[in-house]
N, C-alpha and C positions, 0 to 999 in steps of 0.2 A: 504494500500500500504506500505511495508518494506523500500524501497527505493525511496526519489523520490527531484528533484529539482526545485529549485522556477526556476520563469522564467529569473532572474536575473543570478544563479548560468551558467541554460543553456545558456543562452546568451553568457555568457563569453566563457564558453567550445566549445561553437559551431559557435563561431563566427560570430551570426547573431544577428541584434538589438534587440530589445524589441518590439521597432515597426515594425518589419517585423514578431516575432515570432507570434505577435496579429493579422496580416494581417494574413500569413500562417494560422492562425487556424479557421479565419474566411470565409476563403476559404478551409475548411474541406483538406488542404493539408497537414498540420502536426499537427496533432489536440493533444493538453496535454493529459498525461496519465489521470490526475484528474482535474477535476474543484472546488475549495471549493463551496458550494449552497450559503453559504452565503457573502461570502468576495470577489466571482468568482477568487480568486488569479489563476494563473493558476501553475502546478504543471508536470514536465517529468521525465519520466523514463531514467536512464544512459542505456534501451535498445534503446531507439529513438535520442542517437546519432549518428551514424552511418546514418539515414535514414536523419536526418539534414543535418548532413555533405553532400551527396550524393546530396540532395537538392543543398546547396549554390553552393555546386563545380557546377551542369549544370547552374544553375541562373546565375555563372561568365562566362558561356560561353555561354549564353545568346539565353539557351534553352527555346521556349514557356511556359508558365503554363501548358495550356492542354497537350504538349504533357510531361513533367515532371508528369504531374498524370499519363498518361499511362504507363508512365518507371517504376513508385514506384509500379502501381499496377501489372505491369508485374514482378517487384524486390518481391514483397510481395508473388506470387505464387497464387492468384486471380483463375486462371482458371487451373492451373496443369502444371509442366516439360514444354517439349520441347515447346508448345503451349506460350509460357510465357515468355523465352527465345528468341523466335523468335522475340517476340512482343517488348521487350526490344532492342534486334537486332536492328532492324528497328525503331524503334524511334530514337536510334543514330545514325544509316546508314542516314536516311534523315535529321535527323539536319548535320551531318559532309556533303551531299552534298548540303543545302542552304550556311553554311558559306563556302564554295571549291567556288560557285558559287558566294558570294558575293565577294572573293578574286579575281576571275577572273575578276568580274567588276570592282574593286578598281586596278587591275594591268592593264587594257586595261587605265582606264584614266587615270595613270599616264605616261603610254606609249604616251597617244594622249598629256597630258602638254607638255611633254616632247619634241615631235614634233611643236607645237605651240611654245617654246621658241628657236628649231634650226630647222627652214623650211627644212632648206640644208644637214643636215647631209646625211652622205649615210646610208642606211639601206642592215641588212644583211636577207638573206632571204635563209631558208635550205628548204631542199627537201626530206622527210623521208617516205622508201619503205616500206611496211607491209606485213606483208603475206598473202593469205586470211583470211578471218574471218566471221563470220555467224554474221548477223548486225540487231537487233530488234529495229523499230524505233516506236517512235508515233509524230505527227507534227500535232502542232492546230493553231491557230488565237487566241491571244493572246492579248485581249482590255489594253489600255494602262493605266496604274493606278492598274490592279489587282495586287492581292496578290498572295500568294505565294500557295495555296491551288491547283490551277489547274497543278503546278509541281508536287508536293504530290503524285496526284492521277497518274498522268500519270508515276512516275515511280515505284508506287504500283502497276502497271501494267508491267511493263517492269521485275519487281522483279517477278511477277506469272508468266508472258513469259520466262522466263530466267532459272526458280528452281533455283539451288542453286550455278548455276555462278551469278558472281557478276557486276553489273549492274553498269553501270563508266555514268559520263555525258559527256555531248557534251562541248569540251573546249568551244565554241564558241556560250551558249545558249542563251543570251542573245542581240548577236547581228540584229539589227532591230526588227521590230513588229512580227518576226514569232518567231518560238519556236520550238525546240524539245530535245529530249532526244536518247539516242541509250545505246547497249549493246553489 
């Protein structure tokens, strides 16, 4: 190897610890260019900054693991162009509508505190006309304690029903035990 960095130098460059760089490669997700056989130091290439980086930035926005592998391996070109692209698409499309979705739960209970410390206030209430629109829905029964997987699916659905308009959530998905999604 011509080029290459201990795992200390990378650390500093790429703003991740030592101990995360050792986690990452033991989860085959930023594996070192070189391993020494016998000292195991480990050793990266100044081309595996850029895919670091990439890393930390969705890890601060506190994107899955699994779905960060599917990003890097859609970022890497794994299966070819457009096929690969999409795939990356859509792993940030549905992490940007879990955190829209957790924002919306975090603004509804500030709204309800908020109401619990002035019973009385008046509340404004608007009325907004739409035009028509063509409405793709799915609605399940949603056990209490699941995760977030049965949302996934259902608007990996809604995205094949849709092609290539863009699939919005339901402001209001979370409220009660039902569930759904539109387009």
């Amino acid at each position: 190897m011509t080029e290459r960095l201990t795992i200390g130098d990378f650390s500093r460059i790429t703003h991740l610890s030592i101990r995360t760089l050792r986690r990452y490669h033991e989860q085959d997700l930023l594996v070192p260019a070189e391993v020494a056989p016998v000292t195991g130091y480990r050793y990266y290439s100044p081309g595996q900054v850029r895919p670091a980086q990439t890393i930390r930035r969705f890890r601060d926005l506190d994107l899955p693991l699994a779905d960060l592998r599917r990003f890097l391996e859609a970022e890497t070109g794994a299966h070819g162009g457009a096929a690969d692209r999409d795939t990356a698409r859509q792993v940030v499309a549905a992490h940007l509508r879990r955190l829209e979705d957790r924002l919306g739960r975090t603004q509804r209970a500030v709204e309800a505190l908020r109401e619990l410390l002035d019973p009385g206030a008046e509340r404004t209430v608007t009325l907004e006309v739409l035009p028509p629109q063509r409405v793709y829905a799915v609605s399940l029964d949603v056990p209490e304690g699941a995760g977030l997987d049965w949302y996934d699916a259902a608007m990996r659905d809604l995205d094949a029903a849709a092609g290539h308009r863009p699939v919005l959530p339901l402001p209001d998905l979370f409220a009660g035990h039902r569930a759904s999604a539109w387009w």
